[in-house]
HTML snippet that shows the backbone in 3Dmol.js (N, CA, C, O; Angstrom):
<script src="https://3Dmol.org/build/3Dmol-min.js"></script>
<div id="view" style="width:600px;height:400px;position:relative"></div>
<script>
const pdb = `
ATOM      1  N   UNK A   1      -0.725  -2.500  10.374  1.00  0.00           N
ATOM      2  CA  UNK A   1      -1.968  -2.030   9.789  1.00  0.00           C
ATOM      3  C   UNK A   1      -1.734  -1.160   8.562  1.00  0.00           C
ATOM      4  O   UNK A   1      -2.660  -0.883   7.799  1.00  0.00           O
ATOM      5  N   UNK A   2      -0.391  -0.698   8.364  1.00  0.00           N
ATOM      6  CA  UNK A   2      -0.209  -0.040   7.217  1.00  0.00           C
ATOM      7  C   UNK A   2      -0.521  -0.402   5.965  1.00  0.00           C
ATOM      8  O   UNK A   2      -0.761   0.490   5.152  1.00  0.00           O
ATOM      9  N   UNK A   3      -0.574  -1.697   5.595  1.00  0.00           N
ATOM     10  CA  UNK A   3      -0.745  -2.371   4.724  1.00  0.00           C
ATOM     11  C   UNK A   3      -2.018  -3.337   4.505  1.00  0.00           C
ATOM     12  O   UNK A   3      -2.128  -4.397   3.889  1.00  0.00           O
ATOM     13  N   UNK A   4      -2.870  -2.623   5.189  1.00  0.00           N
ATOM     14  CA  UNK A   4      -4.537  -2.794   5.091  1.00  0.00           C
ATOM     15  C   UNK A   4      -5.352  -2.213   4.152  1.00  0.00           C
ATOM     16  O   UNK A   4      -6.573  -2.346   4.229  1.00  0.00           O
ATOM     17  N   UNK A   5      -4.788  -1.538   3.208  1.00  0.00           N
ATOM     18  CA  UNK A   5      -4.998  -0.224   2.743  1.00  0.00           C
ATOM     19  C   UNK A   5      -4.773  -0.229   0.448  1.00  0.00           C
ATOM     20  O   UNK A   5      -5.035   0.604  -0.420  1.00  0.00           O
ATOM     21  N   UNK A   6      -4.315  -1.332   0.435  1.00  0.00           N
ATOM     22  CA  UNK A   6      -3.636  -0.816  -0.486  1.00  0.00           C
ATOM     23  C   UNK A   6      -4.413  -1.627  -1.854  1.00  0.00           C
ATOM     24  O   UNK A   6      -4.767  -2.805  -1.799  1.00  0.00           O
ATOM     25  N   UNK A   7      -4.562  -0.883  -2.871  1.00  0.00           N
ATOM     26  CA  UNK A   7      -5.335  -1.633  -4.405  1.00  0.00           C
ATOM     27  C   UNK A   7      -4.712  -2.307  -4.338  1.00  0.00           C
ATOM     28  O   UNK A   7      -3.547  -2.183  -3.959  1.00  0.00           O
ATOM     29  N   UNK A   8      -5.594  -3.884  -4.896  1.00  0.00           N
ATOM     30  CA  UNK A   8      -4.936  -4.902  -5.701  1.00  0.00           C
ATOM     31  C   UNK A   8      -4.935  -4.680  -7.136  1.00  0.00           C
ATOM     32  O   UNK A   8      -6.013  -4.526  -7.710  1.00  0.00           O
ATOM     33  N   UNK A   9      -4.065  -4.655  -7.645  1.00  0.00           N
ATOM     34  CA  UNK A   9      -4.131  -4.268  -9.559  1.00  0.00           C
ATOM     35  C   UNK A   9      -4.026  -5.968  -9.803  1.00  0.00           C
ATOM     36  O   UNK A   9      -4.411  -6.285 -10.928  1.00  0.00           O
ATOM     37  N   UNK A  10      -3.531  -7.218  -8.870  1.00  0.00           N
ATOM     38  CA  UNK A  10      -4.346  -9.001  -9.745  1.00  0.00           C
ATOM     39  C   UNK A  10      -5.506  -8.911  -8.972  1.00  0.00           C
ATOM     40  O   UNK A  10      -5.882  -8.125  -8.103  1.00  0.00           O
ATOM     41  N   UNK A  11      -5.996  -9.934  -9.511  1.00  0.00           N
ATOM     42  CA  UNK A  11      -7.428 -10.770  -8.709  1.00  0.00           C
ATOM     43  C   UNK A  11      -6.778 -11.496  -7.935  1.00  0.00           C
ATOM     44  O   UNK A  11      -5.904 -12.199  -8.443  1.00  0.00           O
ATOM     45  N   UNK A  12      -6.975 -11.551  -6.616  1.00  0.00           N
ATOM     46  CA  UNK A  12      -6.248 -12.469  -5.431  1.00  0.00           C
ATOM     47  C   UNK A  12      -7.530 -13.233  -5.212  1.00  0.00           C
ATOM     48  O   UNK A  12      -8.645 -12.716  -5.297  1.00  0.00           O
ATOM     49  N   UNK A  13      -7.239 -14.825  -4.850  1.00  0.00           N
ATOM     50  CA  UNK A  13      -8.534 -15.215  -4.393  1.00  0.00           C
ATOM     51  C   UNK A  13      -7.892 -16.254  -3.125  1.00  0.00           C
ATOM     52  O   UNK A  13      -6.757 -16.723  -3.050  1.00  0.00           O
ATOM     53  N   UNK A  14      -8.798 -16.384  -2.387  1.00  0.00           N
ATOM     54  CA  UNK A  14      -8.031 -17.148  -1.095  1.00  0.00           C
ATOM     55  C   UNK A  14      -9.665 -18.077  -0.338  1.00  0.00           C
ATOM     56  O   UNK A  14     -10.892 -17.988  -0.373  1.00  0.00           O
ATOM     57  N   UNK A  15      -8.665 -18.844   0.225  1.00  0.00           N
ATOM     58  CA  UNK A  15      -9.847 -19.849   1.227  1.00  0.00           C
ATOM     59  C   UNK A  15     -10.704 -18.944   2.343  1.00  0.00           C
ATOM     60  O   UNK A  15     -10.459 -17.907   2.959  1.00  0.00           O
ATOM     61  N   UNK A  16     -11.727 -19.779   2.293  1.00  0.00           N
ATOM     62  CA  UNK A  16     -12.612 -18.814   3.707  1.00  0.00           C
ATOM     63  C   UNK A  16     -11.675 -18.941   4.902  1.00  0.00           C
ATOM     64  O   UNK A  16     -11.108 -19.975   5.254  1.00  0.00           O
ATOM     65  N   UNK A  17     -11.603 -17.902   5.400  1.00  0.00           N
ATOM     66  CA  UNK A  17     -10.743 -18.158   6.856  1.00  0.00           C
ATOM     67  C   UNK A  17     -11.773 -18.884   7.706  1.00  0.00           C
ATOM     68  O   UNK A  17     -12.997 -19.015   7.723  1.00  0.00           O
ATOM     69  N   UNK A  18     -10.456 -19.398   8.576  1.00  0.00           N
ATOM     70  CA  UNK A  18     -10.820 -20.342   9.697  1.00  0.00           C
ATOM     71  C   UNK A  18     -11.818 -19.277  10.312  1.00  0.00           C
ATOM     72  O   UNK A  18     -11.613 -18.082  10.524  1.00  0.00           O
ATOM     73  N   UNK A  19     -13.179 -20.187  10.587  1.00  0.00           N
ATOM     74  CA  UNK A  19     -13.996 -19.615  11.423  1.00  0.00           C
ATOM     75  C   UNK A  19     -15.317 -18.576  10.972  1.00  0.00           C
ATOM     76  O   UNK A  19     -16.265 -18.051  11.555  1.00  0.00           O
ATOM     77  N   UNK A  20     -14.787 -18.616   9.613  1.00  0.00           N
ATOM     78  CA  UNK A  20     -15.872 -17.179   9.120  1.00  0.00           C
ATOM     79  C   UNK A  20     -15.935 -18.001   7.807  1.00  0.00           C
ATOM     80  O   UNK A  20     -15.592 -17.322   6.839  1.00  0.00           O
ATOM     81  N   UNK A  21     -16.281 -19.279   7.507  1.00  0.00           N
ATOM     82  CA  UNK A  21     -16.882 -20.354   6.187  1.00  0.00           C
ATOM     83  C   UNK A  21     -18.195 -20.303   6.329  1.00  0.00           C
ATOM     84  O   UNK A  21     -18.681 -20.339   7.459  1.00  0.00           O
ATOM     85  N   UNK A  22     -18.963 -20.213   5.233  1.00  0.00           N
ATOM     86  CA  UNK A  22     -20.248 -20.134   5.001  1.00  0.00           C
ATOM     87  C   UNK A  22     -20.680 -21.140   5.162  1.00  0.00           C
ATOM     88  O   UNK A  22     -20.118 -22.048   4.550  1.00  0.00           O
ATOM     89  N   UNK A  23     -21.969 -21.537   6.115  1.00  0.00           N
ATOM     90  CA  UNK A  23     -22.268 -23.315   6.220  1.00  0.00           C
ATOM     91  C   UNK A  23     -23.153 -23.378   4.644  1.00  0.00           C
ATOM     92  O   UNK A  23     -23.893 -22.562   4.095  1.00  0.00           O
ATOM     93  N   UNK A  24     -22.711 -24.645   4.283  1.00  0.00           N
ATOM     94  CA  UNK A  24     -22.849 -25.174   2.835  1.00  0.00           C
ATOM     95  C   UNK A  24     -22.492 -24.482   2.193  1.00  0.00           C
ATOM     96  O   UNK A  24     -23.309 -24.546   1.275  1.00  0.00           O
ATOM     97  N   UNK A  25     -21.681 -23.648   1.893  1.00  0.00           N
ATOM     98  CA  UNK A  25     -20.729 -23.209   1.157  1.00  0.00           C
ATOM     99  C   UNK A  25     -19.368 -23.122   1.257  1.00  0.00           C
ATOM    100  O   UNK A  25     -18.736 -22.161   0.818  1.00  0.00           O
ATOM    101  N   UNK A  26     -18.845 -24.122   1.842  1.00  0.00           N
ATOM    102  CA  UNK A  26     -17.161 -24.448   2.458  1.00  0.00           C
ATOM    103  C   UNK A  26     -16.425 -24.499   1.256  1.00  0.00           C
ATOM    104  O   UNK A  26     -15.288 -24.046   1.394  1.00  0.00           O
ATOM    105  N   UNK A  27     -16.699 -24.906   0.107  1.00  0.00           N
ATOM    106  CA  UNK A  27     -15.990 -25.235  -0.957  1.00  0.00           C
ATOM    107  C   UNK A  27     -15.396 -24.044  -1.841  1.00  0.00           C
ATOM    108  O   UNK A  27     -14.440 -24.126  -2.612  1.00  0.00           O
ATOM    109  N   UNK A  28     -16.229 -22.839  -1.539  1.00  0.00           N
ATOM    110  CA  UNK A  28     -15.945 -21.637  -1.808  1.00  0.00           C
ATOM    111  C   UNK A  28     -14.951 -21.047  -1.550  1.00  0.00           C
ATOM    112  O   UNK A  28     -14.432 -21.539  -0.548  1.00  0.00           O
ATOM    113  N   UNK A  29     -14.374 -20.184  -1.963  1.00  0.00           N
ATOM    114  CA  UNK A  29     -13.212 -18.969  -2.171  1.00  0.00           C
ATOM    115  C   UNK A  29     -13.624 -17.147  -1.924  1.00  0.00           C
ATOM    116  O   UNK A  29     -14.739 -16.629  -1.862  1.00  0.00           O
ATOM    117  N   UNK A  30     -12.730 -16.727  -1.858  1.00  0.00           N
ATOM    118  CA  UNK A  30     -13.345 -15.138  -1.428  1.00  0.00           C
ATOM    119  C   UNK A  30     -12.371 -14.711  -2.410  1.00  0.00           C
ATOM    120  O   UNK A  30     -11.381 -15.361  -2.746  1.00  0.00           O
ATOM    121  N   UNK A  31     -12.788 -13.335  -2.942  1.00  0.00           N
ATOM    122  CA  UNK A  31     -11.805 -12.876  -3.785  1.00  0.00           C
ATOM    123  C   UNK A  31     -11.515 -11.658  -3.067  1.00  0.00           C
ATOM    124  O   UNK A  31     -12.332 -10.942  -2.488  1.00  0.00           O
ATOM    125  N   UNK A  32     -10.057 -11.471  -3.181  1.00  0.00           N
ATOM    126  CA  UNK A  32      -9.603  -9.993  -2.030  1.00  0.00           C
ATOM    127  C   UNK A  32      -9.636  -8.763  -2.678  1.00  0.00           C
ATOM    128  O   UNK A  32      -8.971  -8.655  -3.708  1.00  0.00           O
ATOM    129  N   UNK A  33     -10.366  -7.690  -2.223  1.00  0.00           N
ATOM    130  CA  UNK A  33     -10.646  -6.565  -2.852  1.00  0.00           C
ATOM    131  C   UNK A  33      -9.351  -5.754  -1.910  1.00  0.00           C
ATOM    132  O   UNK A  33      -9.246  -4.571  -2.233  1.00  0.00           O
ATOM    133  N   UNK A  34      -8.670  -6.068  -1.150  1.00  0.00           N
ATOM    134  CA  UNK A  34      -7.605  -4.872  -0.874  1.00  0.00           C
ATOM    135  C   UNK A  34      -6.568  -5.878   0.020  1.00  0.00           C
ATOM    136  O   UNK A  34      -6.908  -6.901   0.616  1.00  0.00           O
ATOM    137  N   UNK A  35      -5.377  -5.366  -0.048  1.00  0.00           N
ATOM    138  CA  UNK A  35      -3.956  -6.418   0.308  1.00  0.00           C
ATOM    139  C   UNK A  35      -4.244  -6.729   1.809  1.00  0.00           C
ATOM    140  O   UNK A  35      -4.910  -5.909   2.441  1.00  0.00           O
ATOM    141  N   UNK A  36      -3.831  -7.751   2.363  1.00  0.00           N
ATOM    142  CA  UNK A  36      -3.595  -8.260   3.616  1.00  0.00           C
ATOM    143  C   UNK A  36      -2.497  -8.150   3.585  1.00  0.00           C
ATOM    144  O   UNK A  36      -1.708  -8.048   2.645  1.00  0.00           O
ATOM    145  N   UNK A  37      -2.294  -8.172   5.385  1.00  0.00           N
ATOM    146  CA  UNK A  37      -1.309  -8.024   6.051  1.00  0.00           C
ATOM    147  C   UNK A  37       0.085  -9.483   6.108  1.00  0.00           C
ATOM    148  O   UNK A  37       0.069 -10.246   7.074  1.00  0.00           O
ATOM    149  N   UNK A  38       0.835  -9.608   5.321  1.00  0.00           N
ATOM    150  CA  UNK A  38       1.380 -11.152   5.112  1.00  0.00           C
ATOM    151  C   UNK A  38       1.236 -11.551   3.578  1.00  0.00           C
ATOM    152  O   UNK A  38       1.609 -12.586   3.026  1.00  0.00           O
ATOM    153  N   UNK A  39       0.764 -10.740   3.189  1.00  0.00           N
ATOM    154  CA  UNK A  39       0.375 -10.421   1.304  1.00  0.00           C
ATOM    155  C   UNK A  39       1.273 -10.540   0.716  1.00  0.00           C
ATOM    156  O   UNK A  39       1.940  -9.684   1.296  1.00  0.00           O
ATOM    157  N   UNK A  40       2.192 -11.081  -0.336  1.00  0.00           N
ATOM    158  CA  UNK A  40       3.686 -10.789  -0.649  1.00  0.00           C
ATOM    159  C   UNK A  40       3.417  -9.533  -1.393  1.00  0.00           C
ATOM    160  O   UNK A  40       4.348  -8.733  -1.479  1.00  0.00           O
ATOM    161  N   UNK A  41       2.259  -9.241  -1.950  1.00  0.00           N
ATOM    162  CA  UNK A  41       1.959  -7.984  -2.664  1.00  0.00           C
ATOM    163  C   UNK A  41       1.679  -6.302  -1.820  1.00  0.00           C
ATOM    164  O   UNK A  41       1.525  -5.117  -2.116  1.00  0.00           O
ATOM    165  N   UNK A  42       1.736  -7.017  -0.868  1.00  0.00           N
ATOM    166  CA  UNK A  42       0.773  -5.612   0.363  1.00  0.00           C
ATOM    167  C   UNK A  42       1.937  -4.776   0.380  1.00  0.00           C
ATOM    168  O   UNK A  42       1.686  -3.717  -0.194  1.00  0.00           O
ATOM    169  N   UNK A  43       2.886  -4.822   0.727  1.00  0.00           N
ATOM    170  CA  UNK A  43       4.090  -3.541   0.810  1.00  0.00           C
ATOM    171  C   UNK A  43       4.315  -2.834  -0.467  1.00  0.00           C
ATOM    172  O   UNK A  43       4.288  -1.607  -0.371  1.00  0.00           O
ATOM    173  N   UNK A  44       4.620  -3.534  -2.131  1.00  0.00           N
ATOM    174  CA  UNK A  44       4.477  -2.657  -2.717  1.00  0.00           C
ATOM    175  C   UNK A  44       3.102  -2.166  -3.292  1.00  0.00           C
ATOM    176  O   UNK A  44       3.233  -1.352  -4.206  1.00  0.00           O
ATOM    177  N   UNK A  45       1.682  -2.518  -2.920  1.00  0.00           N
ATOM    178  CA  UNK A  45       0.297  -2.146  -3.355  1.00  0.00           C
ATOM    179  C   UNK A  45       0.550  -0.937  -2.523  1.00  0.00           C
ATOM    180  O   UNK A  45       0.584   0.179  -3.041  1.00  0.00           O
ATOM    181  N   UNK A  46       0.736  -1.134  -1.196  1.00  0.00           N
ATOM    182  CA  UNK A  46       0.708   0.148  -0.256  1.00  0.00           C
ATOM    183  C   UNK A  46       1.619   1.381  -0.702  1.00  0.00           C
ATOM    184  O   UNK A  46       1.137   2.511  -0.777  1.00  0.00           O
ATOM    185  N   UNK A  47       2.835   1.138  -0.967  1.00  0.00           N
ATOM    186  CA  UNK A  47       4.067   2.178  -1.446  1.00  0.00           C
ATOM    187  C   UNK A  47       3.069   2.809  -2.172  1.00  0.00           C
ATOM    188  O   UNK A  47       2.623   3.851  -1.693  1.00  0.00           O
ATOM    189  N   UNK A  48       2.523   2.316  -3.455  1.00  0.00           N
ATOM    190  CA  UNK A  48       1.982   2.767  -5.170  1.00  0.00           C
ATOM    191  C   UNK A  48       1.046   3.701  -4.423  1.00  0.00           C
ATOM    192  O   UNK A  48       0.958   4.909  -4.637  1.00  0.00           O
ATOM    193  N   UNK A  49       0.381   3.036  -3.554  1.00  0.00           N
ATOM    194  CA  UNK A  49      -0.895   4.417  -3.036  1.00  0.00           C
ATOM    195  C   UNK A  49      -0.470   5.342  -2.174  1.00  0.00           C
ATOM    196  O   UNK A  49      -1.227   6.283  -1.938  1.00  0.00           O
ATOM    197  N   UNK A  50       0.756   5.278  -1.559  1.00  0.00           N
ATOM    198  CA  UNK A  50       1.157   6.198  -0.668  1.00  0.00           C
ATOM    199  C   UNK A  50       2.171   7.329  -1.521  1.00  0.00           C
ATOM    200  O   UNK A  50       2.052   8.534  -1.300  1.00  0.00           O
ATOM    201  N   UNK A  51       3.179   6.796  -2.519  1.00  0.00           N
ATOM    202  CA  UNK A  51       2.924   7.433  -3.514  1.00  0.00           C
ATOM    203  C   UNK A  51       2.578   8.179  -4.595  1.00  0.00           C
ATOM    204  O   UNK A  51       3.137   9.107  -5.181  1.00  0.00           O
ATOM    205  N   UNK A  52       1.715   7.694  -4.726  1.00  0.00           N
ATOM    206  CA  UNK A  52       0.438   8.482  -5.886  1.00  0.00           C
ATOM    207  C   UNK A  52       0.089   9.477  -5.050  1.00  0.00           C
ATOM    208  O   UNK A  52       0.002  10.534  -5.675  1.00  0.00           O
ATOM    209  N   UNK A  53      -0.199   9.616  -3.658  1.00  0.00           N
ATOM    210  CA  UNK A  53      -0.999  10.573  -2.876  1.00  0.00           C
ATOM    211  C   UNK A  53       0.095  11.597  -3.084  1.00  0.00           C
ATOM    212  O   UNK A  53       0.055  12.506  -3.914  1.00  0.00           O
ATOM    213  N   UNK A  54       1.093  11.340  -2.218  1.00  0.00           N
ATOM    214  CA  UNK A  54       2.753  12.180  -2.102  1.00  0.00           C
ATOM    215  C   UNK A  54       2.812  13.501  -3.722  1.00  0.00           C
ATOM    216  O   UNK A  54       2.913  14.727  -3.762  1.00  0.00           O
ATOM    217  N   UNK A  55       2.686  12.435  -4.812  1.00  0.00           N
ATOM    218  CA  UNK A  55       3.027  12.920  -6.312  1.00  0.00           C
ATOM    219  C   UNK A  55       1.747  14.090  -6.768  1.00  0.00           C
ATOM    220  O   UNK A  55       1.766  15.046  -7.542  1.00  0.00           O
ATOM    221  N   UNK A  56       0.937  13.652  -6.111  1.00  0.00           N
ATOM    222  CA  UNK A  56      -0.453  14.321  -6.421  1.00  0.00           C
ATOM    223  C   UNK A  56      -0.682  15.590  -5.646  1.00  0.00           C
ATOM    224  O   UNK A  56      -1.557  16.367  -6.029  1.00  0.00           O
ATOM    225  N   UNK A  57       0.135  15.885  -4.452  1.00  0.00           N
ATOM    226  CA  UNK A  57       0.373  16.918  -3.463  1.00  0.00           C
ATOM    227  C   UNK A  57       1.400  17.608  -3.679  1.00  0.00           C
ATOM    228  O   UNK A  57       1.754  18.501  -2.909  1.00  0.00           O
ATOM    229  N   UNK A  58       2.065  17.281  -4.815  1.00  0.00           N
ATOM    230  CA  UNK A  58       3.407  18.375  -5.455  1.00  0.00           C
ATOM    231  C   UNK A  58       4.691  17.678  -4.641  1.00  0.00           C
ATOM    232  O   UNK A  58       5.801  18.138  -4.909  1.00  0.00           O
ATOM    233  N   UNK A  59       4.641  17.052  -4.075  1.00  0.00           N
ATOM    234  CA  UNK A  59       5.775  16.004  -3.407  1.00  0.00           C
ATOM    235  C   UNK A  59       6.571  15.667  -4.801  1.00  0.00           C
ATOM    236  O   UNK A  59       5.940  15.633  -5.858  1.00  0.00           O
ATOM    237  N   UNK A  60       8.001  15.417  -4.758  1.00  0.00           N
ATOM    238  CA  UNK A  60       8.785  15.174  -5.829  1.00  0.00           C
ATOM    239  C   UNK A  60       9.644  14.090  -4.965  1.00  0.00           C
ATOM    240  O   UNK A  60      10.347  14.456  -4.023  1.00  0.00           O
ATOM    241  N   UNK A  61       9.548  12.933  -5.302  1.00  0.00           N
ATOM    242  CA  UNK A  61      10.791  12.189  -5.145  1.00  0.00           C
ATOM    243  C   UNK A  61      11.850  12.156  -5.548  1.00  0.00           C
ATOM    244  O   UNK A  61      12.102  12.299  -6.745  1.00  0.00           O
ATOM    245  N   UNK A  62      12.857  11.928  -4.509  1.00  0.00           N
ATOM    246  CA  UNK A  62      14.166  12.140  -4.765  1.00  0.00           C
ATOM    247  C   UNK A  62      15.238  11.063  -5.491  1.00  0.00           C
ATOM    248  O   UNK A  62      15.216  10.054  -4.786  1.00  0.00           O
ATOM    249  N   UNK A  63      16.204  10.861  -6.662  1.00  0.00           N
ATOM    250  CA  UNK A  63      16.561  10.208  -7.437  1.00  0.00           C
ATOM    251  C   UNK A  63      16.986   9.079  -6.370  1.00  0.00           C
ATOM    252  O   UNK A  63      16.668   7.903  -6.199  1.00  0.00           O
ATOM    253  N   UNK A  64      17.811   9.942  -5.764  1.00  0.00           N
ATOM    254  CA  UNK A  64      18.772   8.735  -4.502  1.00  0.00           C
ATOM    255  C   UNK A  64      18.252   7.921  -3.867  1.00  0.00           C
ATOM    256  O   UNK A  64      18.635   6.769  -3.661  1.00  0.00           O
ATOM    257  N   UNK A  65      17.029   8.610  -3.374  1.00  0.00           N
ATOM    258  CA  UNK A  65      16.077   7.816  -2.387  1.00  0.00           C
ATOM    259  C   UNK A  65      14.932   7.486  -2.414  1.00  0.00           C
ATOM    260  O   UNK A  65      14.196   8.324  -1.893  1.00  0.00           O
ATOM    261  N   UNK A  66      14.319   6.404  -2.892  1.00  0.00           N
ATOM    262  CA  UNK A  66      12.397   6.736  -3.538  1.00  0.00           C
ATOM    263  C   UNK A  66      11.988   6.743  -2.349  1.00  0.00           C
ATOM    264  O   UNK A  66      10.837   6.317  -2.442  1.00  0.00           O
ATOM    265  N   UNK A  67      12.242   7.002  -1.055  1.00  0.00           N
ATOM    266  CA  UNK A  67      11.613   6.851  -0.209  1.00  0.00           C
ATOM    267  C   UNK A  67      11.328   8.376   0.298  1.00  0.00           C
ATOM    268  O   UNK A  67      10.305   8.750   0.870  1.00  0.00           O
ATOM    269  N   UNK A  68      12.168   8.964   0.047  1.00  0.00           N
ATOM    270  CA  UNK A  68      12.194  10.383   0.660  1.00  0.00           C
ATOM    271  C   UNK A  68      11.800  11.580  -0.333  1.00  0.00           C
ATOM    272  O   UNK A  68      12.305  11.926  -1.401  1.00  0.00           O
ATOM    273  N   UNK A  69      10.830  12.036   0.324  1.00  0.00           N
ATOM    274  CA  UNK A  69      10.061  13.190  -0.606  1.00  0.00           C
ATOM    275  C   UNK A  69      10.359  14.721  -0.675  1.00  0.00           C
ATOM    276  O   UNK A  69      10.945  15.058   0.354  1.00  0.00           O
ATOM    277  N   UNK A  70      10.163  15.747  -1.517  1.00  0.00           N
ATOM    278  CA  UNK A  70      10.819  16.920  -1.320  1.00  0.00           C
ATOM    279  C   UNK A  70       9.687  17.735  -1.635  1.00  0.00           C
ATOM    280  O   UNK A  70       9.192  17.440  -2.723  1.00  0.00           O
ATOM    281  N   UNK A  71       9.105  18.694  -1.007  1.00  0.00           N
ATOM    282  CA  UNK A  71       8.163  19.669  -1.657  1.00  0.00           C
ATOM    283  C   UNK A  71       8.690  21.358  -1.595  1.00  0.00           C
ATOM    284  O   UNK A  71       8.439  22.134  -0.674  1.00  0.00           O
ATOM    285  N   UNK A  72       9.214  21.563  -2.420  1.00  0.00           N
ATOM    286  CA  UNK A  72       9.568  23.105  -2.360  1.00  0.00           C
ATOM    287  C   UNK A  72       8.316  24.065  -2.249  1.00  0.00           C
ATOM    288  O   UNK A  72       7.199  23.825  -2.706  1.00  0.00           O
ATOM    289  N   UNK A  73       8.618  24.935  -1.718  1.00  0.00           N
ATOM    290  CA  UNK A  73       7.395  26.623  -1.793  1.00  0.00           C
ATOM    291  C   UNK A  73       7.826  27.719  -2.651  1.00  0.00           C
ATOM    292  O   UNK A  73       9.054  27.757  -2.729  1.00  0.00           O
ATOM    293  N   UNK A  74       7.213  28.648  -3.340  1.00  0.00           N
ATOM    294  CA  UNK A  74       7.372  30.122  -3.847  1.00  0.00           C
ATOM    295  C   UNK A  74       8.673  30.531  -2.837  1.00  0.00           C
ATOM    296  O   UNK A  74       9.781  30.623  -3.365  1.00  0.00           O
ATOM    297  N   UNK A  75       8.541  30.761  -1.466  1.00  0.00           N
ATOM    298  CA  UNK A  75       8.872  31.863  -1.034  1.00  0.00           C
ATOM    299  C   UNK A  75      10.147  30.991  -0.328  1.00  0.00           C
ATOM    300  O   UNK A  75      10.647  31.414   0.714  1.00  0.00           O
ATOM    301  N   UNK A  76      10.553  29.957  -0.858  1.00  0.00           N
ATOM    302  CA  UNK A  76      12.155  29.334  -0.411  1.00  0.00           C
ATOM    303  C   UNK A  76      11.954  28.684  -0.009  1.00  0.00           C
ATOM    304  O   UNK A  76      12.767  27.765  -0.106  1.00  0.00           O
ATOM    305  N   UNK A  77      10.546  28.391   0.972  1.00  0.00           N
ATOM    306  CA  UNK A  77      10.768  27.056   2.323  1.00  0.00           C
ATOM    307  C   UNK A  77      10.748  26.072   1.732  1.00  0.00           C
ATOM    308  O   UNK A  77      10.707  26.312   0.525  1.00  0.00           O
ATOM    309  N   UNK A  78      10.760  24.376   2.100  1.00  0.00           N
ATOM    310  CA  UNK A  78      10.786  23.131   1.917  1.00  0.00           C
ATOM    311  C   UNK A  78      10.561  22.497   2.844  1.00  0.00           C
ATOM    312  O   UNK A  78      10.930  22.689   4.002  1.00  0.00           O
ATOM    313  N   UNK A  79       9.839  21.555   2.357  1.00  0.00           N
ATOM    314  CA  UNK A  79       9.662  20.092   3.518  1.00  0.00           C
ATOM    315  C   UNK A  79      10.314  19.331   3.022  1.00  0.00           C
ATOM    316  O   UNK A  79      10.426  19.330   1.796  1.00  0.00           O
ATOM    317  N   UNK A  80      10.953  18.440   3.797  1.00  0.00           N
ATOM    318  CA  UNK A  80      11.254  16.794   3.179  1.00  0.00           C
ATOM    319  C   UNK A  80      10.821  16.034   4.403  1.00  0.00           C
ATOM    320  O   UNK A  80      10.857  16.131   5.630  1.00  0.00           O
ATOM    321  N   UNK A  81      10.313  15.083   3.279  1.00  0.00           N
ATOM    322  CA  UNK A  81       9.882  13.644   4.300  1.00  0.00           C
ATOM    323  C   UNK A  81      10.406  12.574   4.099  1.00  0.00           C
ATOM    324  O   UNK A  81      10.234  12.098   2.977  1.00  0.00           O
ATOM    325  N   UNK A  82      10.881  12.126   4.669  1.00  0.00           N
ATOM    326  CA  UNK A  82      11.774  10.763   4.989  1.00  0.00           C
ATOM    327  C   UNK A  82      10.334   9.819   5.196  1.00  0.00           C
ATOM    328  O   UNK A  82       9.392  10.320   5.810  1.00  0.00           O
ATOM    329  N   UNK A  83      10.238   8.419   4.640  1.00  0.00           N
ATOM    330  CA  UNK A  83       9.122   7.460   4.865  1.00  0.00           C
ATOM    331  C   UNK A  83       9.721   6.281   5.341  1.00  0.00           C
ATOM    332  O   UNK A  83      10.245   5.479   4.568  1.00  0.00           O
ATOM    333  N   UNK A  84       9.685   6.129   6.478  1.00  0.00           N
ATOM    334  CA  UNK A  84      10.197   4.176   7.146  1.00  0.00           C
ATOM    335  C   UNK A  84       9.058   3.704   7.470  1.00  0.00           C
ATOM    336  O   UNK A  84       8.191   4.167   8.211  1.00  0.00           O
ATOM    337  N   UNK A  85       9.121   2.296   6.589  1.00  0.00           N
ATOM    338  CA  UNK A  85       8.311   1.051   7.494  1.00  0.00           C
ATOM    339  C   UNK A  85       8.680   0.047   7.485  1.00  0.00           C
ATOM    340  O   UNK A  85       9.102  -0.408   6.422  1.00  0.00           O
ATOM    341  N   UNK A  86       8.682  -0.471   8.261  1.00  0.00           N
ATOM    342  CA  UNK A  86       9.626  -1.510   8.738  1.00  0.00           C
ATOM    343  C   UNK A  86       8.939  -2.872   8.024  1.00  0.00           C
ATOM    344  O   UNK A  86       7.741  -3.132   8.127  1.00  0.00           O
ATOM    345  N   UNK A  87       9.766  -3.573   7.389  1.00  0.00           N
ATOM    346  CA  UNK A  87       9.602  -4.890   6.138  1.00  0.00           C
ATOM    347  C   UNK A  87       8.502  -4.324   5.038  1.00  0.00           C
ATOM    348  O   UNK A  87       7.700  -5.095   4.511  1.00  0.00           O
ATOM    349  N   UNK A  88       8.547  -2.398   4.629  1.00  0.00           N
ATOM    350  CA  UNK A  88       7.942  -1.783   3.322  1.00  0.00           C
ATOM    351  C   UNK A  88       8.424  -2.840   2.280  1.00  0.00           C
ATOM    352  O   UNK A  88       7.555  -3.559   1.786  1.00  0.00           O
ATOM    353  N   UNK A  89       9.838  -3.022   1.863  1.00  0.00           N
ATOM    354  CA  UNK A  89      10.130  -3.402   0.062  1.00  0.00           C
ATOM    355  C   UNK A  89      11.375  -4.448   0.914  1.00  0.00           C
ATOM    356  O   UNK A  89      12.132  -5.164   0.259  1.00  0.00           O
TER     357      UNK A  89
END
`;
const viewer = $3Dmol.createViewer("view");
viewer.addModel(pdb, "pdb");
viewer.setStyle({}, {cartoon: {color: "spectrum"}});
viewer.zoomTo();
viewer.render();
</script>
């Protein structure tokens, strides 16, 4: 479900799914306003927005690892977050 979530920056357009075709309108197409799950695009649409959020919260990614985030404080402390998902990139 992670990857339910994420902007499309192309126009994706796809067949009516099985079962949910408009009667007299079968010939039609749907255009996808956000990535599916099986998307070849959905893992990195999802990264870019999970990302952007991370960068926008003072999160700094780390050179070594784009996956793992660093947020320092004033007073010394730090978080780091490590991000796994399994078949992400």
């Amino acid at each position: 479900t992670a990857f339910l979530h994420g902007d499309l920056k192309e126009e994706i357009y796809m067949a009516q799914p099985e079962g949910f075709e408009v009667k007299g309108k079968e010939n039609l197409v749907c255009r996808l306003k956000k990535s599916l799950y099986g998307l070849k695009q959905a893992p990195r649409q999802w990264y870019e927005k999970f990302d952007s959020f991370m960068v926008g919260h003072e999160y700094k990614r780390t050179a070594a690892d784009h996956c793992v985030y660093v947020r320092k404080f004033p007073d010394g402390n730090f978080i780091i977050l490590l991000l796994y998902v399994d078949d992400m990139l």
